[in-house]
C-alpha positions, 0 to 999 in steps of 0.5 A, a space after each residue: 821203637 818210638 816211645 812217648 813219656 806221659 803224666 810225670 816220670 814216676 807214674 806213667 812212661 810210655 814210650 816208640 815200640 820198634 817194627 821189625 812207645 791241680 795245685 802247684 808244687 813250690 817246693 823245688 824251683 822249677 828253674 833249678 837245672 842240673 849243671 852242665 859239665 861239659 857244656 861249650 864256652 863261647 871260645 871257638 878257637 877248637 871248632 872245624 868248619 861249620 856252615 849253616 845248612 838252613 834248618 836252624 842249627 849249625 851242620 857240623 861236616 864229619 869231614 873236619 875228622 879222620 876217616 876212622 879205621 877198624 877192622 871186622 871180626 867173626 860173630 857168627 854166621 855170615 856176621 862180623 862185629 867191630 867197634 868204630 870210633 867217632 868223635 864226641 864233640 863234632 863242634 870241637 876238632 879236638 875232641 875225644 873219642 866214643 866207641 861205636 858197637 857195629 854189626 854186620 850181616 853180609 850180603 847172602 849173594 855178593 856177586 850181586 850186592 848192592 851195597 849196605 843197608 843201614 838200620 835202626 830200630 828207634 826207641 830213641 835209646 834201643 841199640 841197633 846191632 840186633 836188628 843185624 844179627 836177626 836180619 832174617 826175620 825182619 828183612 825180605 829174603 831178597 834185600 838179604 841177598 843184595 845189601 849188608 845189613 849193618 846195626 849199630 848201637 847209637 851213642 850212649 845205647 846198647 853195648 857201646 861205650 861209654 853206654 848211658 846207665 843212671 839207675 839199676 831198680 826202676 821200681 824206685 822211678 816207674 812204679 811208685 807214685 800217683 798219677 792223680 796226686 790228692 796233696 802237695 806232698 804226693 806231688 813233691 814226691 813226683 818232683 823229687 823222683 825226677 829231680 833225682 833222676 836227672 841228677 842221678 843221670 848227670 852224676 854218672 854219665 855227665 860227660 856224655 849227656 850232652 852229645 846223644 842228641 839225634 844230630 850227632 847220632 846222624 852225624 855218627 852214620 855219615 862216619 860209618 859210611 865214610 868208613 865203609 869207603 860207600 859215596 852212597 848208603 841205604 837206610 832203613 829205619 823203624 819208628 823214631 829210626 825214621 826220625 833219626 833217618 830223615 835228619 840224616 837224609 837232611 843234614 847229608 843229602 848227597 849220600 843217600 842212596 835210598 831211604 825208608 821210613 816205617 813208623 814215621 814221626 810227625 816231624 813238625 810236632 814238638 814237644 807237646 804237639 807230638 806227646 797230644 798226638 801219640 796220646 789221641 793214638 792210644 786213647 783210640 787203640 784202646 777204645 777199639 780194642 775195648 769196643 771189640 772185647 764188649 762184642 765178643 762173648 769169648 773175650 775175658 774181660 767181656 763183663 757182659 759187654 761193657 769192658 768199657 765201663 768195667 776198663 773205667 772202673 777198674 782204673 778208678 779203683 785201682 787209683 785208690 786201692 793198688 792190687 798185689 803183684 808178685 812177692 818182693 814187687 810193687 802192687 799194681 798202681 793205675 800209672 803201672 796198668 796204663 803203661 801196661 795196656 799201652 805195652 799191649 796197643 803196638 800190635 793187636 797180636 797182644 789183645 788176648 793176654 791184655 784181656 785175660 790180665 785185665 781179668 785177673 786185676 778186676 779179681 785182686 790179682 795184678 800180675 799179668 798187668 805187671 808182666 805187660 809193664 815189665 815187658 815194656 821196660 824190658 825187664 830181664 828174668 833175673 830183675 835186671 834191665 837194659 839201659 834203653 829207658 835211661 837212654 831214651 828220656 835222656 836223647 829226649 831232652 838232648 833234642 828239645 829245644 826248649 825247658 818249662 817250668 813244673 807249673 806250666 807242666 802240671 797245666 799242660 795236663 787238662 789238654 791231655 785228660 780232654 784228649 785222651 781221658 782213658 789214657 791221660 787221666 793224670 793230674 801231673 805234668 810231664 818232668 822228663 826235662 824239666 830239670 835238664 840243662 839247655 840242649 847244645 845241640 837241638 834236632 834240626 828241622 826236618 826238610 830231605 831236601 837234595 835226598 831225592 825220594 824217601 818212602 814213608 810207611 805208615 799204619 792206620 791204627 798205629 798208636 805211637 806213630 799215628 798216621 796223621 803225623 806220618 803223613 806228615 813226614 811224608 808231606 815235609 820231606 821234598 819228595 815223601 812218598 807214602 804208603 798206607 798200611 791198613 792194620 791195628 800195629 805199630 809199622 807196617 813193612 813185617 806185616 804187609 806183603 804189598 808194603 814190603 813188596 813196595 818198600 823192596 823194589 824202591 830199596 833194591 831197583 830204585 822204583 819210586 812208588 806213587 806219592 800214596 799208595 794204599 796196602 
């Protein structure tokens, strides 16, 4: 999953789904930043090695530490488990340790196996060990038969420890607020509620916070495949995977075996850059699929065909007059129904019950909307949630290399309104790190250089990864090779033969598909 954050923190977050998302506040000081903890001295009487390896960060070698040692135990049918250590601090050769959660699905033929194929699912946040343990759905019988499939949980996600947990009722953050603030004081209330967050974040995890970013999760696979005793490791990853992928393939190019990524990020966007573009590729699946619900007397929110016009009516009104949910739960705001229909554009599969919600909101009654947002923020039965979101808006700022300010954010908001004014009607900015301290340790610039080739997956009506950035990555990697999928989703290999038919025979024969090849 690739997820995108949008207007504040407490309005509209929307984030990457995994294949296999006015006036100034003067209030609080934009400049006031969450200590540190934990953040280096200048003294470097500790650190391994390092050299520059060209991309702008220092390249910490996994090679100044201890192969680590553990042993794999049973977990169910041809799967074993194991935690791995690793260090925290790659810049400090004394660091302490972190415990890694790993899953592996051996090789159904191994008279026959390649190797391993490491996988990852994106988010940034989401825990990779499923994708092991549900290989079978995901992964071609034939890739099956040929490579272990090995899921980990990256630092600070899943069941890894120390995992990131800031926050337990997300209603607090993600329901309230009003994306179209009419006061100062409504504004400071989005303020505030970041501001919280963060501190909240650093109150509890602080130790860890600093060290998520992408590199070092990058850096994490180098010890995973040194600890598998492998010269050379396959990589498959899904989404903002295909970020962490190409990071990977760029800080340790020798060990690729072979890498694929689906649902590609632009890997020269930044911060607002890739925020501008993922908003255009909502606002585009929405238009398609309101166009194709005016066309089609069948569709619930048909409105005698303008659900374009009836879509805009009912966002404005709920912008003013929230709709009742469930009992115990929040009424449905205009942040909690576009991060709703944005749960909705990662694959058309999910139209029909956007339809039949969108329905029920214009009659009063805000349920469906709400279990669209639940199911984005993976919302358990029992109320409870995962730490995939904590996770994810925290991995965020560990790799921008940058902070702005609460004006220059809330100023950032016309842009979007231009682009996106269905989707990005917000009058607030985006504080997700505003108040996080300096990154340590920024994600590199992306090159693959010496990885040899890396095919790239793109989809033509995909919203969090549009194709145009996905190109992109195709373009910066040394030798990107492209494939096309022409379908209205979120990554192409698990819905398209002739993609996974590609993607398998460069994986398990190292055919090296045309620099575009359309499915």
């Amino acid at each position: 999953m690739r997820r995108v954050v949008t207007a504040s923190l407490v309005s509209l977050v929307l984030i990457s789904a995994c294949g296999g998302d006015g006036g100034s506040v003067t209030e609080v000081s934009s400049d006031t930043v969450v200590a540190n903890p934990t953040a280096p001295t200048d003294s470097t009487d500790n650190d391994p090695e390092t050299s520059d390896n060209g991309t702008g960060t220092t390249n910490y070698s996994t090679e100044d530490f201890a192969t680590p040692e553990y042993e794999w135990s049973e977990c169910g049918v041809a799967l074993e488990c194991a935690y791995i250590d690793v260090p925290l601090d790659y810049s400090n050769a004394d660091s302490e340790t972190i415990s890694l959660y790993m899953t592996r699905r051996l090789a159904s033929n191994p008279s026959d196996r390649i190797g391993t194929l490491l996988v990852n699912p994106g988010g940034p946040g989401f825990g990779g060990s499923y994708l092991a343990e549900q290989a079978e759905y995901i992964f071609s019988s034939d890739l099956l038969e040929r490579f272990d499939i090995l899921g980990f949980d990256p630092r600070g996600t899943g069941i890894s420890e120390p995992a990131i947990d800031c926050i337990d009722d997300y209603d607090d953050y993600f329901a309230g607020g009003d994306i179209t603030p009419d006061t100062d004081a409504e504004r400071q209330e989005l303020v505030d509620s970041a501001k919280d967050f963060t501190e909240t974040c650093f109150d509890k995890n602080g130790d860890i916070l600093p060290y998520v970013g992408t590199n070092n999760v990058a850096r994490d696979m180098d010890m995973i495949r040194r600890s598998l005793g492998e010269d050379t490791i396959s990589y498959f990853g899904f989404s903002y995977g295909s970020e962490l992928g190409s990071v990977w393939a760029t800080m340790f190019p020798d060990t690729v075996r072979a890498a694929v990524l689906d649902g590609a990020t632009d890997p020269e966007a930044d911060r607002l850059d890739g925020s501008l573009q993922q908003s255009k590729g909502f606002e585009q699946s929405i238009s398609t699929f309101l166009a194709r619900c005016s066309a089609d007397r069948v569709c619930a929110f048909h409105n005698n065909g303008d659900a374009e016009g009836a879509f805009d009516e009912l966002m404005a009104e709920l912008d003013e007059n929230p709709v009742p949910t469930r009992s115990g739960r929040p009424d449905l705001t205009r942040g909690m129904a576009l991060t709703a229909v944005a749960q909705a554009m990662y694959t058309s599969s999910r139209w029909d019950t956007l339809e039949r919600a969108l329905d029920d909101a214009q009659a009063g009654n805000g349920s469906g909307l709400l279990d669209l947002f639940d199911a984005y923020f993976q919302r358990q039965p029992n109320g409870s949630y995962g730490n995939e979101l904590e996770a994810f808006l925290n991995i965020l700022c560990a790799d921008e290399p940058t902070r702005i300010t609460i004006e220059e954010a809330d100023a950032e908001s016309t842009r979007f309104n231009e682009i996106a004014p269905r989707f990005r009607p917000g009058t607030t900015g985006d504080y997700t790190c505003v108040f996080w301290p300096e990154a340590i340790d920024p994600r590199i610039t992306i090159t693959g250089a010496g990885a040899g080739p890396i095919v790239v997956i793109g989809t033509t009506g995909d919203s969090a990864t549009p194709l145009e950035g996905t190109r992109n990555m195709a373009r910066v990697l040394e030798d990107g090779r492209l494939i096309v999928v022409t379908a209205e989703r979120h990554t192409g290999y698990t819905s398209d033969a002739c993609a996974q038919r590609t993607a398998d025979a460069y994986l398990l024969d190292l055919v090296i598909p045309d620099e575009e090849t359309n499915c």
